[in-house]
Residue, then its C-alpha position, 0 to 999 in steps of 0.5 A: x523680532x527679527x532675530x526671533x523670527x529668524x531663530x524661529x526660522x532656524x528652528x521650523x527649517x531643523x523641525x523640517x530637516x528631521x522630519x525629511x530625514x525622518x520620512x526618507x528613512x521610513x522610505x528606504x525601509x519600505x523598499x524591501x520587497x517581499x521575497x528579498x532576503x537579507x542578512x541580519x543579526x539576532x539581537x534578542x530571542x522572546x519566548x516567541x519571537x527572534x528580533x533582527x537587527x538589518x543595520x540602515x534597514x531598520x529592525x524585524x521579527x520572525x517565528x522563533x520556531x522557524x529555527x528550532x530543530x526536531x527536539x525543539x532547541x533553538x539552532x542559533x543565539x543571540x548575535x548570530x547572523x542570519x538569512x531571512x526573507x522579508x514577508x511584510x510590514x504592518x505599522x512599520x514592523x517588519x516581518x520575516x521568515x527564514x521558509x514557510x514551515x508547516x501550519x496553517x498556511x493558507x494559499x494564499x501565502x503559498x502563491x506569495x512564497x512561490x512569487x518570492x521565490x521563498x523557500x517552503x518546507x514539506x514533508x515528502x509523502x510517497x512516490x508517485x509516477x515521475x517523481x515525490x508526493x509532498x505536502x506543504x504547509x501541512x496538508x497542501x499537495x505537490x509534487x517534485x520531479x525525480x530530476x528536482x529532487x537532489x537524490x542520486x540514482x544510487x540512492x534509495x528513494x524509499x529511505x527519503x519517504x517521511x523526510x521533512x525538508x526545503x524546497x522551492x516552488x518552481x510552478x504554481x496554479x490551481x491544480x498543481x504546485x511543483x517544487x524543486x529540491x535541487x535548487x535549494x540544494x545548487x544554493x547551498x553548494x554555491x554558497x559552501x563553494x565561495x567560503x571554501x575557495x577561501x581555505x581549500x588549498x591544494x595539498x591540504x588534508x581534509x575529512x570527507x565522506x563517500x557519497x558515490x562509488x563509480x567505476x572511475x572512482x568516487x565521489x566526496x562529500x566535505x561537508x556541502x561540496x563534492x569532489x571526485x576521488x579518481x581510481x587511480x589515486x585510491x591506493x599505492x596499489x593497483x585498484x582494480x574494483x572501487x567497491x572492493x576498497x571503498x564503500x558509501x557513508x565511509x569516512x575518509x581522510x584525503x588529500x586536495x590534489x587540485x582545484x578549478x573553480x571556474x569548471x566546478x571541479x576539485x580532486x582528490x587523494x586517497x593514497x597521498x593521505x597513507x604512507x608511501x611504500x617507496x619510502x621505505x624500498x632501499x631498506x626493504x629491498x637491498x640489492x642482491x636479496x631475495x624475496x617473493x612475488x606475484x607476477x602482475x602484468x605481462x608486457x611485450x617487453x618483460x614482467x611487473x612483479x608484486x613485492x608489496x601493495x603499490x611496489x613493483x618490479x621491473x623482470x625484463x624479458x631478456x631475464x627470462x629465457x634462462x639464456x634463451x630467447x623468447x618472443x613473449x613472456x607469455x611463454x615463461x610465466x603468467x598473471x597471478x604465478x608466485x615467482x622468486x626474484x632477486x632484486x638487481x637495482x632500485x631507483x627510489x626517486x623514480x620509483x623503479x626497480x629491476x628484478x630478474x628470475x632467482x636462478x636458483x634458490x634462497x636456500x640454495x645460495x645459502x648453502x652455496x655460501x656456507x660452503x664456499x665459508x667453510x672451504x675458506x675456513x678449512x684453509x685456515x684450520x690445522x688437518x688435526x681438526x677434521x677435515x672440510x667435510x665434518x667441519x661442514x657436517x658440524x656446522x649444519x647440525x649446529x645450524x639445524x639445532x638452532x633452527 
């Protein structure tokens, strides 16, 4: 007896254990608090609905249309992980949504999405003195401040009438519901933010879009987070307008210059992506050769000279005078003026180059050349084979026939 009672003690006690276990995992599930949002994997996809799996919190369900796009294609698969945000729980059946989409709604689920800070789709309207006019869950007013609504100043807000999007409600009463774009948007760049501070290393080539020309330079979209791309860095070139090179929508390919997560801040490189001028100077500016430039900028000190896009040249201003003195370049040359250098020296690894005025021309030293080759050569050929000047003679009707 004693040992069935105490098997039928063991048994009561294990009966009890599970159903401890049983309610206190029935209890964990109700702590979801409607609002909460999760991350679950979809296990299976219904022809209405989409099944959650939310590991130690049990299971759940949400309107397959939520995540269908315009053509009506489901955007995800089973096995995808998610964001969802609990709604309720009828009969231990958890349900949630992902927003509150357009459809018969009433306010009541629009006061709780706005307590559960869940996010509501609309459909903005038209604009309205101080901001957009957009309908929620179909046929319910409300209205998004210009500062909330995540366009630029630049951007056309007429392009933005008819567009269906996200928002959160910021403010609800009887009489009015003001919603917030901007803060959906600060949501997805902290969370594109935190997974590109996983990859984004400085040096690093990336493709991005121009969503914003300034004066300073432009800004860059790749793909959720923006960076600045300064003037500067445009091209090996001087940049003197950025619409001039650039333009908005454009794809670009770019180089990260740096980065700081803590300010928010990440640069980039337009010119680091394209070839390097310098690199090729020694070869396409020996010393001693000749070549055409445009005077860039004068300086107290001497003349920048143009070669080529973002190639330089340094004319000093005791090069200028023609053997007198001068006080200011000014007086010799001026911006924009084609001018013939030679070049006198190249420092590739600094990226220098000294030029001085051509004191006579390419042609002339050319000349000036042959002739002092002839002579040389009349030295070395016997009198009975004309003298220096039919030789001369000779030669340029040669070099004119070839020409």
């Amino acid at each position: 007896m004693d040992n069935v009672n105490h098997t039928g003690d063991a048994t009561s006690g294990n009966e009890e254990n599970f159903a401890s276990m049983l309610e206190k995992s029935l209890t964990k599930r109700s702590r979801l608090e409607p609002g909460q949002k999760v991350e679950a994997v979809i296990v299976k996809i219904s022809p209405e609905w989409i099944f959650l799996d939310l590991g130690g919190k049990g299971e759940g369900y949400l309107d397959k249309k939520e995540l269908m796009d315009a053509a009506g294609e489901l955007a995800v698969k089973e096995g995808d992980t998610i964001q969802a945000y609990f709604l309720s729980s009828d009969n231990n059946e958890l349900h949630f949504t992902t927003k509150i989409v357009s459809g018969p709604a009433g306010r009541q689920q629009i006061e709780d999405a706005w307590r559960s800070e869940i996010p509501v789709e609309g459909t903005i309207v038209k604009e309205v003195k101080g901001g957009l006019e957009v309908k929620i869950a179909g046929s319910i007013r409300a209205f998004c401040p210009f500062s909330q609504t995540g366009i630029r100043r630049e951007q056309n807000t007429s392009a933005q009438i008819g567009q269906s999007t996200t928002f959160k409600i910021t403010e609800y009463n009887e009489k009015n519901i003001v919603l917030s774009r901007k803060a959906i948007l600060e949501e997805e760049r902290e969370k594109k933010k935190q997974e590109l501070k996983l990859i984004l290393k400085e040096g690093m080539k990336i493709k991005g879009t121009i969503t914003s020309i300034q004066k300073f330079g432009a800004f860059v979209d790749i793909g959720g987070l923006e960076g600045l791309l300064p003037i500067s860095e445009i091209s090996w070139g001087k940049t003197d307008k950025v619409g001039d090179v650039l333009s908005v929508n454009q794809e670009v390919e770019v180089i990260i210059k740096g980065t700081d997560w803590e300010k928010d801040r990440i640069s980039f490189s337009l010119k680091d992506a394209l070839p390097n001028p310098w690199n090729r100077v020694a070869d396409a500016y020996p010393v001693g050769s000749y070549h055409t430039g445009t005077v860039a900028r004068l300086m107290p000190f001497g003349v920048f000279v143009t070669l080529e896009k973002g190639v330089d040249g340094l004319i000093h201003i005791s090069k200028l005078g023609a053997g007198k003195r001068i006080s200011h370049p000014k007086e010799v040359l001026k911006e924009g003026q084609s001018v013939e250098i030679k070049i006198e020296a190249v420092d590739q690894e600094k990226k220098k180059m000294s030029l001085s005025l051509a004191e006579i021309s390419r042609e002339e030293e050319e000349a000036v050349a042959t002739l002092r080759n002839y002579q040389e050569l009349a030295k070395e050929t016997p009198k009975n084979l004309g003298n220096l000047g039919e030789l001369l003679k000779a030669k340029m009707e040669q070099k004119n026939r070839n020409n």
